[in-house]
N, C-alpha and C positions, 0 to 999 in steps of 0.2 A: 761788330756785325760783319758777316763775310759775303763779298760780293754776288752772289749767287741767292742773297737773303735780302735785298735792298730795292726798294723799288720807289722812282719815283715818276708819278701820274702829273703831265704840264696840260693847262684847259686845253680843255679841245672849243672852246669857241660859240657853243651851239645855243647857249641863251636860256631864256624861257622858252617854253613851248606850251601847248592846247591838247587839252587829253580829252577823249571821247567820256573820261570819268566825270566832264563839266567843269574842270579845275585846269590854271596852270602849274605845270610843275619846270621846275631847275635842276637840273640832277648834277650834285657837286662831287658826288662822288660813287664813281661803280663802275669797276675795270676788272679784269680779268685776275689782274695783282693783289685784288683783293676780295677773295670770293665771300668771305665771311661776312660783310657787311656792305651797305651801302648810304647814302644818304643824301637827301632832295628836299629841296624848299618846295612846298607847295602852297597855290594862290589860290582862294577859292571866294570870288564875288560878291558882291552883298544880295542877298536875299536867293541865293541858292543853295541848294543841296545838289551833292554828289553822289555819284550813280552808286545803288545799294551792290556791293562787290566780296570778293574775299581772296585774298592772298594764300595759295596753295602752297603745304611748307614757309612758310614765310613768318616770323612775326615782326609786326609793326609797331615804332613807336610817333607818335604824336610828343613835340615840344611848340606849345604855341609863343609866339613870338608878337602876333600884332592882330586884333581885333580877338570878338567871340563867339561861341557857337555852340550847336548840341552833337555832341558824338554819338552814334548808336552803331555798339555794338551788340548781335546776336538779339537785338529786340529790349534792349537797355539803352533808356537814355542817359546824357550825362552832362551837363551845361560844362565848359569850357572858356577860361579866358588867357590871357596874358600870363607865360611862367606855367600853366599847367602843364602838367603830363598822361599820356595814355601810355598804357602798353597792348594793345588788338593781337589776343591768341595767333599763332597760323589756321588757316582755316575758317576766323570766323565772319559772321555776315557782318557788312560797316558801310556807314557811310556820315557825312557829317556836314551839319547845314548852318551856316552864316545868315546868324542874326545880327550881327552888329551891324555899324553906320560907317564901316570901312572893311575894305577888303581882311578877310580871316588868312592869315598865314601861319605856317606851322613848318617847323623841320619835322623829317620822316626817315627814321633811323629802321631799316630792314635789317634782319640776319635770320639766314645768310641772305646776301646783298637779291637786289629785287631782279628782274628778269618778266618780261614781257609775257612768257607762257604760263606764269604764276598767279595771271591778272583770269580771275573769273565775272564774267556778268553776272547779275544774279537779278536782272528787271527783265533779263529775256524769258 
């Protein structure tokens, strides 16, 4: 691999944080080095739903890791647990609500990588 092909991303520090979508999310990875993808732990509470949204250009994937839930996408639902996966088109309406008796986490695989003006509300 030639020096001009290499790239290596060291944390930046920033934690968890609190999203207007009702969730927290971790963002482990999504730098400029690497436009094609990104990927984020997100935490979503016990007995919430997250704000009804859709990723412009973007598709998303769900890998759930700890707790359960119903995902709807574009007006399907779809129960969710531990080991499942989603793949949410770009574009389509989603959001996804924590029935279980512990916090619902899930990794969140975007391509191409996520970006802030890709996030639409869709309950305004």
């Amino acid at each position: 691999m030639t020096e001009d092909r290499q790239a290596i991303v060291f944390a930046n520090g920033s934690g968890e944080f609190w999203t207007e979508e009702r969730c927290h999310i971790t963002e482990l990875h999504n730098c400029d080095a690497s436009p094609e993808a990104s990927l984020a732990l997100a935490r979503v509470e016990v007995g919430i739903t997250t704000q009804l949204h859709s990723l412009t250009g973007v598709i998303e994937r769900y890998i759930v890791r700890q707790g359960e839930g119903i995902l709807e996408i574009d007006g399907v639902k779809q129960k969710l647990r531990v080991g499942d996966q989603a793949v949410i088109p770009a574009d389509a309406a989603q959001r996804i609500e924590n029935t279980g008796l512990v916090d619902l986490e899930f990794y969140c695989l975007c391509t191409p990588r996520f970006f802030p003006e890709a996030y639409v509300n869709l309950e305004r």
